[in-house]
Kinemage of the C-alpha trace (Angstrom):
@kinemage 1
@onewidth
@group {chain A} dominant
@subgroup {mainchain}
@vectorlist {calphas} color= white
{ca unk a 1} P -30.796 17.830 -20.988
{ca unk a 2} L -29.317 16.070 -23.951
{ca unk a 3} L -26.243 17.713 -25.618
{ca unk a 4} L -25.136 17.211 -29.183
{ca unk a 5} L -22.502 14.268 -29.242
{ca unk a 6} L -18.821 14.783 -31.348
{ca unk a 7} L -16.030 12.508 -31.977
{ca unk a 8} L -13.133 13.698 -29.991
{ca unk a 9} L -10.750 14.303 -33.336
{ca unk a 10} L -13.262 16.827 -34.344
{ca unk a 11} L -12.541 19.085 -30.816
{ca unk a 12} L -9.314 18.322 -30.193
{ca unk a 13} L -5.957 17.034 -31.728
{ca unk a 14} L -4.709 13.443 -30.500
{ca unk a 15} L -0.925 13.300 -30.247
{ca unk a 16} L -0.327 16.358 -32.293
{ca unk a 17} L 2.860 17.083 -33.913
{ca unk a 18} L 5.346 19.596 -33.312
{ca unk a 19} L 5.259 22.912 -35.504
{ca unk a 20} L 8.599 23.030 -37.485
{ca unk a 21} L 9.205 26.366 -36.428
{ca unk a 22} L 8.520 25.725 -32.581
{ca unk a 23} L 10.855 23.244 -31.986
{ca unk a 24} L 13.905 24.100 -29.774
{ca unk a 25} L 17.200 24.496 -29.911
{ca unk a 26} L 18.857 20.594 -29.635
{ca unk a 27} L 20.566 22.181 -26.199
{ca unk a 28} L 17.610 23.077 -25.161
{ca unk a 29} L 16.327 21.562 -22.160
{ca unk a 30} L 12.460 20.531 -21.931
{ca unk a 31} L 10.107 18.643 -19.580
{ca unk a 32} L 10.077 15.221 -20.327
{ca unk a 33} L 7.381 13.424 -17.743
{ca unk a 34} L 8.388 8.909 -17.461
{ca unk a 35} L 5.603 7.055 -16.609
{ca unk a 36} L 6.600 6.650 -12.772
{ca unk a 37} L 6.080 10.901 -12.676
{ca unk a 38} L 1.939 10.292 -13.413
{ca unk a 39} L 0.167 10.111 -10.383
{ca unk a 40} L -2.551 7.692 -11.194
{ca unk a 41} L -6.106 9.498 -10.086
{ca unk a 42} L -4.137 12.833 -10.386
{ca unk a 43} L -4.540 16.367 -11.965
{ca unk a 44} L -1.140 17.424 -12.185
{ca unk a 45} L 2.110 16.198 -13.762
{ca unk a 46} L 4.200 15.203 -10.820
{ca unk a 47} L 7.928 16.382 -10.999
{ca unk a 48} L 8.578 16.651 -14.654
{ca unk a 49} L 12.248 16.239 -15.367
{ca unk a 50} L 14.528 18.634 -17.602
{ca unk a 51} L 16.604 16.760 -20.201
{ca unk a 52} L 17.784 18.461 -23.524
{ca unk a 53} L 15.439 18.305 -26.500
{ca unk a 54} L 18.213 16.403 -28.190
{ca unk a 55} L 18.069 13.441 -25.892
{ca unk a 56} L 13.851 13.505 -26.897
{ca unk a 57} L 13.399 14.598 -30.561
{ca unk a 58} L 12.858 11.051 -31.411
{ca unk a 59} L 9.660 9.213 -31.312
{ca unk a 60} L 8.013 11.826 -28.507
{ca unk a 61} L 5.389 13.158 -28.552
{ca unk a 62} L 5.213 16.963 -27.253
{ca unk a 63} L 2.602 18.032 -25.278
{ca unk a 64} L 1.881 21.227 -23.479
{ca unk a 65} L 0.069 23.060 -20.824
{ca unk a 66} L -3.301 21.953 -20.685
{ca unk a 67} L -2.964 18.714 -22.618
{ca unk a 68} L -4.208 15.600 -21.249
{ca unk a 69} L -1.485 12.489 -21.487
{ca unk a 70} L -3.102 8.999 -21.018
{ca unk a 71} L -1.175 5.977 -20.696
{ca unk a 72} L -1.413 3.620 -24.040
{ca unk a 73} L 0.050 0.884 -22.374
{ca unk a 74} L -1.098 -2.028 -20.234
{ca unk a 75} L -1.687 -2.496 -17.147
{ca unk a 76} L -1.237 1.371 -16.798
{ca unk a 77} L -4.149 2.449 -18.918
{ca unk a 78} L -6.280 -0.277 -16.767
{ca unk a 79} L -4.967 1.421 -14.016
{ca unk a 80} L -5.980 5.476 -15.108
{ca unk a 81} L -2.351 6.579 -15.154
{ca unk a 82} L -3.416 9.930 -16.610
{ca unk a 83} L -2.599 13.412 -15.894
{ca unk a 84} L -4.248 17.010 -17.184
{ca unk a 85} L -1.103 19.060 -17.832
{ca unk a 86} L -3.040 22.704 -16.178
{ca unk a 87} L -0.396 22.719 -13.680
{ca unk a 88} L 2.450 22.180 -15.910
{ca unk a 89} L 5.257 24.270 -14.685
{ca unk a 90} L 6.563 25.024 -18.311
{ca unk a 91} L 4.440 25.606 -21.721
{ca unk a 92} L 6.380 22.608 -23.677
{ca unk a 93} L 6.886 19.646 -22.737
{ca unk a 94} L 7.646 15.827 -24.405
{ca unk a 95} L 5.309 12.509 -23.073
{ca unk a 96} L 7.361 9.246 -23.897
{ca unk a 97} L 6.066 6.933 -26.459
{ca unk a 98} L 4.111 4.775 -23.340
{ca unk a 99} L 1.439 8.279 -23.715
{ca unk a 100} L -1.315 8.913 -25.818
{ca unk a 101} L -1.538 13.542 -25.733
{ca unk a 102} L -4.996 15.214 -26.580
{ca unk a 103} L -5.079 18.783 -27.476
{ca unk a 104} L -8.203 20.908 -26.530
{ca unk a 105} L -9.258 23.040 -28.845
{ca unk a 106} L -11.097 26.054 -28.635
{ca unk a 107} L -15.184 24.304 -28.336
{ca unk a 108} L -13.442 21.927 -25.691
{ca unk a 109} L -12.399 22.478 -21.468
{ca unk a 110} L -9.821 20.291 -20.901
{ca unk a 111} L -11.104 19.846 -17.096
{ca unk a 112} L -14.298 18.322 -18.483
{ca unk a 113} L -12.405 15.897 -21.083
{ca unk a 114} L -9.997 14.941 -18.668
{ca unk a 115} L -12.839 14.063 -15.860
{ca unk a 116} L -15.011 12.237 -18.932
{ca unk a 117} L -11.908 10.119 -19.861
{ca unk a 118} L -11.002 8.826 -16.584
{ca unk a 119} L -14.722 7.087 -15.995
{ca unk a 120} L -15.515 3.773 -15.874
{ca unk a 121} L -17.198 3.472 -19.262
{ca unk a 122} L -13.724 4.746 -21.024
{ca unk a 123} L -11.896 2.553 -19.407
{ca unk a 124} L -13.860 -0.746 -20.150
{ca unk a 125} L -14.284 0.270 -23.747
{ca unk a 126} L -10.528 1.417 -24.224
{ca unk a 127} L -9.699 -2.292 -22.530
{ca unk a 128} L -11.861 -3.817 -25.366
{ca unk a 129} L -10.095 -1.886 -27.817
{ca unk a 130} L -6.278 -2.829 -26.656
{ca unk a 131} L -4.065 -4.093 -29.694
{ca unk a 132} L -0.664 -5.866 -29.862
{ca unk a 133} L 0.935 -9.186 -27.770
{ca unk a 134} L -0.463 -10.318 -23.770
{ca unk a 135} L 1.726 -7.603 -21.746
{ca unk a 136} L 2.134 -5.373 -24.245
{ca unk a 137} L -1.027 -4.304 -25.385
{ca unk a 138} L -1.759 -0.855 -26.054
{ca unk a 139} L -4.893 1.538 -26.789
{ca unk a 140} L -4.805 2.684 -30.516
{ca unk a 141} L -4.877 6.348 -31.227
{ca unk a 142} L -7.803 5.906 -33.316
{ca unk a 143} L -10.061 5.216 -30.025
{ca unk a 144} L -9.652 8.095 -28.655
{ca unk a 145} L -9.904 10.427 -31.345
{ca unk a 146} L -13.360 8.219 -32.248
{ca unk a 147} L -14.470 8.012 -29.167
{ca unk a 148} L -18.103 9.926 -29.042
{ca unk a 149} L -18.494 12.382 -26.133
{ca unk a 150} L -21.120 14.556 -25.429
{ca unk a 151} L -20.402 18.164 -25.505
{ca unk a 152} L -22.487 20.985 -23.595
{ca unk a 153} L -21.424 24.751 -24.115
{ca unk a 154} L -18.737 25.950 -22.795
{ca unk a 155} L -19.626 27.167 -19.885
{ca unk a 156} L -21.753 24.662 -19.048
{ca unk a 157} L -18.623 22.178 -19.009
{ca unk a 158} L -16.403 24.539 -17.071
{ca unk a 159} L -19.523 24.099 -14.543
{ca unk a 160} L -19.279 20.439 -14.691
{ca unk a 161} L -15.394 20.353 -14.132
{ca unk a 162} L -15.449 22.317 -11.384
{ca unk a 163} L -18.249 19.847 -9.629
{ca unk a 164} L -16.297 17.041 -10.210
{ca unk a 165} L -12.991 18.572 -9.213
{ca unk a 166} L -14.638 19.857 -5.947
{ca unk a 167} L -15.939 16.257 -5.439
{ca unk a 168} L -12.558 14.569 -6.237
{ca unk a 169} L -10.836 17.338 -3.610
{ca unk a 170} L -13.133 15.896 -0.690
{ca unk a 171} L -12.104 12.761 -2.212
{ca unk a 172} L -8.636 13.307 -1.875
{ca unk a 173} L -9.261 15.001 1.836
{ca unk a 174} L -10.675 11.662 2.632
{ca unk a 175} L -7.456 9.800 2.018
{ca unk a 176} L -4.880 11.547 3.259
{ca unk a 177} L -6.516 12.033 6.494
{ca unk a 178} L -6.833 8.114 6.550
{ca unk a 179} L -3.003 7.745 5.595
{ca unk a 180} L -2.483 10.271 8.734
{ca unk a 181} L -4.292 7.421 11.009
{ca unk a 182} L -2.112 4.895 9.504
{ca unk a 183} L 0.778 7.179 10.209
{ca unk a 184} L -0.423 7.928 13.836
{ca unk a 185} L -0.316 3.889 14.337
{ca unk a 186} L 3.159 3.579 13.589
{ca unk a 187} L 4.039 6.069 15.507
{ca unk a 188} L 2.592 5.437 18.354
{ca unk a 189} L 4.825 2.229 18.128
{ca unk a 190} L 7.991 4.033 18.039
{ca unk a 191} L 7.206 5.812 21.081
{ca unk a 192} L 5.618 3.034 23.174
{ca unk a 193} L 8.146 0.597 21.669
{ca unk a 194} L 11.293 2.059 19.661
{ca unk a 195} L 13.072 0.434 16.696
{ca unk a 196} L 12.635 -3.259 16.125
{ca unk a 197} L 16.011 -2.814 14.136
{ca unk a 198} L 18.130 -1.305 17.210
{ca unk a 199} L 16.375 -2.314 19.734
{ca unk a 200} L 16.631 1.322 21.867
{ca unk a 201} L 14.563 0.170 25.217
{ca unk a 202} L 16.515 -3.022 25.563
{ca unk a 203} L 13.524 -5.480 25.425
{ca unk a 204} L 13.621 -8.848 25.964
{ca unk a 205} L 13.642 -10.731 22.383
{ca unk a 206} L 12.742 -14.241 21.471
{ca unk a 207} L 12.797 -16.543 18.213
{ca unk a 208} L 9.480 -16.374 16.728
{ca unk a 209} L 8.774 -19.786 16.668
{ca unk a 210} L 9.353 -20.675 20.533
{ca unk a 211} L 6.432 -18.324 21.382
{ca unk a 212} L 4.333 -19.167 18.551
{ca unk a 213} L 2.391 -21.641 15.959
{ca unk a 214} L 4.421 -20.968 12.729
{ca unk a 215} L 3.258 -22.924 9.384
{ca unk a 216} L 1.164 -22.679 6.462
{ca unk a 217} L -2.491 -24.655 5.434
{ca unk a 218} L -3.115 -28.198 4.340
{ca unk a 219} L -2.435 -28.784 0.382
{ca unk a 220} L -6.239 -27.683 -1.404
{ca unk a 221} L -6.038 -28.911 -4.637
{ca unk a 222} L -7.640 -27.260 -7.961
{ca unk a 223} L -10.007 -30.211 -8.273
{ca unk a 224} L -11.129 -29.334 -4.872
{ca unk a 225} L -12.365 -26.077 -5.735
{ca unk a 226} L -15.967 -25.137 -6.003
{ca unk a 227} L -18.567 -22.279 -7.669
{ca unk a 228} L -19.620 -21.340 -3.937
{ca unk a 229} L -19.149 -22.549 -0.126
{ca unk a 230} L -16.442 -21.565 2.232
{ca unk a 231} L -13.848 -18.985 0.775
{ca unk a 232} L -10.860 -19.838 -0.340
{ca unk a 233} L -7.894 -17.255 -0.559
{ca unk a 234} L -4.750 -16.689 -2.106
{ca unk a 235} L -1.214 -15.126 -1.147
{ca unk a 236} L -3.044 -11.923 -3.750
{ca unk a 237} L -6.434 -11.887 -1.798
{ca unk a 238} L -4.941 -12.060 1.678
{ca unk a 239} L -2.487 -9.479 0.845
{ca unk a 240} L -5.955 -6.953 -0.210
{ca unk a 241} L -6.831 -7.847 3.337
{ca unk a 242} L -3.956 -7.476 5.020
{ca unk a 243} L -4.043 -3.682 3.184
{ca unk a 244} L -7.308 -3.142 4.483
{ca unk a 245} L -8.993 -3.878 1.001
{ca unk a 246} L -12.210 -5.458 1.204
{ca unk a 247} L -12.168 -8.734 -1.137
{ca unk a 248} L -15.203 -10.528 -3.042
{ca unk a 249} L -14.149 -13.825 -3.075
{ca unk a 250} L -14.242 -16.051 -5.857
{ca unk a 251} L -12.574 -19.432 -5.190
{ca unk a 252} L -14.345 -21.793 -2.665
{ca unk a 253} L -14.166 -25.244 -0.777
{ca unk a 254} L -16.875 -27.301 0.069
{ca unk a 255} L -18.140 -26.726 4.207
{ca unk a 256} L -17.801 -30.745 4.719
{ca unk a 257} L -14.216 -30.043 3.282
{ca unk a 258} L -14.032 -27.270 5.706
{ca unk a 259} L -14.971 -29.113 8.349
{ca unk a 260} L -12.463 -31.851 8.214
{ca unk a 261} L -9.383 -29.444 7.736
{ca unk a 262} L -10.610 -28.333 10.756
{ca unk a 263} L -10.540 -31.277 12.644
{ca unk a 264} L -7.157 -32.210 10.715
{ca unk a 265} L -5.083 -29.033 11.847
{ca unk a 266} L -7.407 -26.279 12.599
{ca unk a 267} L -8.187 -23.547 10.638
{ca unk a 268} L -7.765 -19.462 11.069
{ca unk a 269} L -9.238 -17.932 13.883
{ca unk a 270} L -9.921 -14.428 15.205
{ca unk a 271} L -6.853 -13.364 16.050
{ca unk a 272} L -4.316 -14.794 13.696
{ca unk a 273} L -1.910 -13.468 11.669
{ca unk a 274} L -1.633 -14.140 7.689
{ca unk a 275} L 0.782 -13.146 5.166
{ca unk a 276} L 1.572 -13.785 1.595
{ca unk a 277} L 5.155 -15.456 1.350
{ca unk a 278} L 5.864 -12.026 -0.695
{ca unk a 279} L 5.093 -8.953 1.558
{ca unk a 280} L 8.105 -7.082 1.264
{ca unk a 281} L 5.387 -4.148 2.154
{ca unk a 282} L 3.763 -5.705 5.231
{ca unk a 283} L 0.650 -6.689 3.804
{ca unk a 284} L -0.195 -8.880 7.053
{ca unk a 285} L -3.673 -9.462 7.360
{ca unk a 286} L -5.292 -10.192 11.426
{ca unk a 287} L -8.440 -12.205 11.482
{ca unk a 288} L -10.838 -10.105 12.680
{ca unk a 289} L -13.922 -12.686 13.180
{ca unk a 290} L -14.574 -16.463 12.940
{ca unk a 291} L -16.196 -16.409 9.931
{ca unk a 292} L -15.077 -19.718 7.711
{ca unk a 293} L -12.924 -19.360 5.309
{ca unk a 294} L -9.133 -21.184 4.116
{ca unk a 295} L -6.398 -20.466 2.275
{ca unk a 296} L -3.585 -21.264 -0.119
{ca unk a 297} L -0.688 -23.561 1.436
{ca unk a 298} L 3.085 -22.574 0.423
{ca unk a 299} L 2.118 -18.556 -0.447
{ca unk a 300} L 0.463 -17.466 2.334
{ca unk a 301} L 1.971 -17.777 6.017
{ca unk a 302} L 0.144 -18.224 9.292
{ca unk a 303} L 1.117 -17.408 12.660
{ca unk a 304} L -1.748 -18.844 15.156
{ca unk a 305} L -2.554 -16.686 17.936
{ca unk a 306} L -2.959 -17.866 21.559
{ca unk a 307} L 0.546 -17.718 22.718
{ca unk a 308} L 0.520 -15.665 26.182
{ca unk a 309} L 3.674 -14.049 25.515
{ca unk a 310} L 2.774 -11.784 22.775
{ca unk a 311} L -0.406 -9.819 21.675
{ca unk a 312} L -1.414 -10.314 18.023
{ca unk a 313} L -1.629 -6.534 16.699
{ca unk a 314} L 1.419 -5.582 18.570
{ca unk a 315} L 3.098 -8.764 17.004
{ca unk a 316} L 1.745 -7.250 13.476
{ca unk a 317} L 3.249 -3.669 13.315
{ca unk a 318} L 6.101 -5.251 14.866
{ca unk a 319} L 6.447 -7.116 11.934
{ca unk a 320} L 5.445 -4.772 9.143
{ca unk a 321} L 8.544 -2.756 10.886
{ca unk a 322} L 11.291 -5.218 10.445
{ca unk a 323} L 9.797 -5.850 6.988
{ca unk a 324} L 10.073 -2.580 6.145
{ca unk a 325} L 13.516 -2.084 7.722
{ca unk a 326} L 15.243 -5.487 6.133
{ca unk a 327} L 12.555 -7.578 3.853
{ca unk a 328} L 15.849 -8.712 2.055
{ca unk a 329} L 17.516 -10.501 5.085
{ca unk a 330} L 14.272 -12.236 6.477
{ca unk a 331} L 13.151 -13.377 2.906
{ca unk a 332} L 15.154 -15.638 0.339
{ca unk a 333} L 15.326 -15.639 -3.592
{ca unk a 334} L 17.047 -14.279 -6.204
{ca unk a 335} L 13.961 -13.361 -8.879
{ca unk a 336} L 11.205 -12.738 -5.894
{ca unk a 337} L 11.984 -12.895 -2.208
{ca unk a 338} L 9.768 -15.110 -0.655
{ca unk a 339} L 9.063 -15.517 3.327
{ca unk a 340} L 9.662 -19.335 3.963
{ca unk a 341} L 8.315 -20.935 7.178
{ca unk a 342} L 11.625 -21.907 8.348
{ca unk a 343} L 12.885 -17.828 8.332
{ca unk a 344} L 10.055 -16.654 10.004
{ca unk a 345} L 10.059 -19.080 12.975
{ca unk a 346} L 13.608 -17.880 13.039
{ca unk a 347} L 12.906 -14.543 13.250
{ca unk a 348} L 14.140 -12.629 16.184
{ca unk a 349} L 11.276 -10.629 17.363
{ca unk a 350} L 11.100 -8.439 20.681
{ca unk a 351} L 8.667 -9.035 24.112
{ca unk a 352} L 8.105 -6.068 25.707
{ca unk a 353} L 5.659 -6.788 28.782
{ca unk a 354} L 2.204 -8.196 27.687
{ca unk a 355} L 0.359 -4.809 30.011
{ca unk a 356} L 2.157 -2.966 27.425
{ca unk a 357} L 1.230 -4.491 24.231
{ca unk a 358} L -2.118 -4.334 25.235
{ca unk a 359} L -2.216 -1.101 25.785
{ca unk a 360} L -1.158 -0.642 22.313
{ca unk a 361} L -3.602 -2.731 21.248
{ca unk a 362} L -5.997 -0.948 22.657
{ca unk a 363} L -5.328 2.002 21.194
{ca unk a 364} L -4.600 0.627 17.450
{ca unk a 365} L -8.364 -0.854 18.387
{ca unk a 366} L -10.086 2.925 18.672
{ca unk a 367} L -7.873 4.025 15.728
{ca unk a 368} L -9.493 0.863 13.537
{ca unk a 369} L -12.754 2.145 14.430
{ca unk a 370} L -11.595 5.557 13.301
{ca unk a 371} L -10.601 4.134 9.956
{ca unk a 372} L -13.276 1.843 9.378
{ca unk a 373} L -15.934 4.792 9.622
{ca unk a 374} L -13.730 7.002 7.228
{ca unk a 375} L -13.389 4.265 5.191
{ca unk a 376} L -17.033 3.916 4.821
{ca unk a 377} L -17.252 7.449 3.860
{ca unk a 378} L -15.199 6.908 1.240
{ca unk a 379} L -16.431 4.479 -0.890
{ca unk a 380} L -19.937 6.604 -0.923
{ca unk a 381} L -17.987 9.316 -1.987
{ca unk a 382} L -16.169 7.083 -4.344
{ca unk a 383} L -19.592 5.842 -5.387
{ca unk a 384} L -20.642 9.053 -5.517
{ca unk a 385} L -18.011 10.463 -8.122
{ca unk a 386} L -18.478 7.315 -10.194
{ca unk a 387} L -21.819 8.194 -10.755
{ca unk a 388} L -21.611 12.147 -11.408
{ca unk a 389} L -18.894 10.850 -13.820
{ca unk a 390} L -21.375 8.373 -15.603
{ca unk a 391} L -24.101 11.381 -15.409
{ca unk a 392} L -21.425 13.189 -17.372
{ca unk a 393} L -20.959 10.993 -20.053
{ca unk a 394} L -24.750 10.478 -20.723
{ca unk a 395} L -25.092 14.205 -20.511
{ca unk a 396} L -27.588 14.275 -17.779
{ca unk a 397} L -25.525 15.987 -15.309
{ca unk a 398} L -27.689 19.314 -15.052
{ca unk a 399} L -28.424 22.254 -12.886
């Protein structure tokens, strides 16, 4: 079914002004929502913050329940930091300058707007669109209130919203019982293990480096690098893995290069432990086959498996703990603190009986497979919303 197509100015007001004889008293407090209260991915406004309407007056724009607030600014537009105000706790409320507000109007359900501006297709032709210096570019007004949307009946979009919010719900679902699993992991450490800050079950420690290979790659340089071969990572792409992200690489040495790295001073293996040399949030990624592949010397870390003193996914969480506990003592650097090789051989880590660390392993092993089939699960229901969204926008999306 093909629906008649409007500009959104002509069903809706884009960062409307506020009425004369609305505006408060200058006392008066109001919700005024930062950028760091959007929840990217999000239908609600996540804890507004009351501040008095003479603190905002100037250069905000007010918005109010059921307005949608995009971010102008990137890398938050690229990153769909947007919110549909329905669950605003107050009618009136100000967005900072860093937010573009649409107004529904009557013809319009802002449900349905707010699911058609947050698809792919809006976002690659709002990135096109972005004006002003590298860093601070920004997405003019006039693309959204041009932008050309198609635009059932009523009802029919109410229909549509509620599809797509049931579908984003499951979504949701999805991912919080995954972040449960992660949250089961850690705790299971705590229990099996205590803190790796205090130390409660009096294990034995040791320096990092006297129980295991502690270093970084052999120099690759740029003129080194080829359109296809072995995969080459950086400290960004082994971070994604480390975070469970799966990565498409796109930097790549040559397999006779490979090959005599290899023979030179080996090269990761099931088993080993990687880290960027910033990973303040644990981002350690364990190599989980012997499929080829190198990486960057200098910003990523590696800690070679094989010693029989520790096991390597005990060794990880053990690590994303202290990171998490005191990044700023193990790393060094006043702009970004960086891991250096030197620090983490010096590292005082603890070595509970190898039985034991096993056993965790084993048990972080049947939670992986947990994760990995939820995981899977999600990016068809991911794949799935995607598409319902691009359905949407071409106005195919039908009973």
């Amino acid at each position: 079914m093909i629906h008649r197509a409007v500009k959104i100015k002509d069903v809706a007001e884009v960062n409307p002004r506020l009425a004369t004889n609305s505006k408060p008293d200058m006392d008066e407090l109001v919700s005024f929502v930062p950028m760091a209260g959007v929840s990217e991915k999000s239908l609600s406004i996540e804890a507004p913050v009351d501040r008095p309407y003479s603190e905002v007056s100037k250069g905000f724009t007010p918005f109010q329940r059921g307005d949608i607030i995009i971010a102008k600014i990137t890398p938050c537009f690229e990153n769909g930091k947007m919110a549909y105000t329905n669950n605003l706790p107050q009618k009136l409320g100000f967005g900072s300058t860093e937010f573009h507000v649409l107004r529904p109007g009557d013809a319009l359900n802002g449900g349905y707007l707010f699911h058609l501006l947050r698809g792919p297709y809006v976002r690659r032709a709002g990135e096109m669109k972005m004006k002003g210096a590298a860093g601070q570019r920004r997405v003019p007004a006039e693309f959204f209130a041009n932008l050309i949307i198609p635009l059932p009946p009523l009802p029919e979009q109410k229909r549509i919203a509620a599809i797509l919010d049931a579908a984003d719900a499951l979504r949701a679902k999805r991912r919080e019982s995954f972040a449960q699993l992660d949250t089961l992991i850690q705790s299971t450490f705590l229990n099996m293990f205590g803190d790796p800050v205090t130390n409660p079950k009096g294990w034995e420690q040791k320096r990092l480096g006297s129980i295991c290979d502690v270093g970084s790659s052999k120099r690759v340089f740029v003129n080194e690098l080829v359109e296809a071969g072995v995969p080459f990572y950086r400290g960004t792409e082994v971070g994604q893995l480390g975070d469970g992200q799966s990565v498409e690489p796109s930097l790549f040495i040559t397999k006779e290069h490979y090959e005599r790295l290899k023979a030179q001073s080996g090269v990761p293996c099931k088993g080993d432990l990687l880290l960027p040399s910033i990973c303040p949030d644990g981002r350690i990624y364990l190599v989980g086959n012997d499929e080829p592949f190198y990486f960057k010397d200098g910003r990523v870390l590696w800690i070679k498996s094989g010693s029989l003193q520790i096991n390597s996914v005990f060794l990880r969480y053990h690590l994303k703990r202290l990171f998490f506990a005191d990044y700023s003592k193990i790393a060094s650097g006043t702009t970004f603190a960086e891991l250096k090789i030197f620090a983490l051989k010096d590292l005082v880590v603890h070595v509970p009986p190898v039985h034991q660390q096993e056993r965790f392993a084993a048990i972080v092993e049947s939670i992986e497979r947990q994760k990995a089939r939820m995981r899977s699960h999600l990016a068809e229901l991911d794949t799935l919303f995607t598409s319902l969204q691009s359905r949407v926008f071409k106005g195919n999306l039908c009973p």
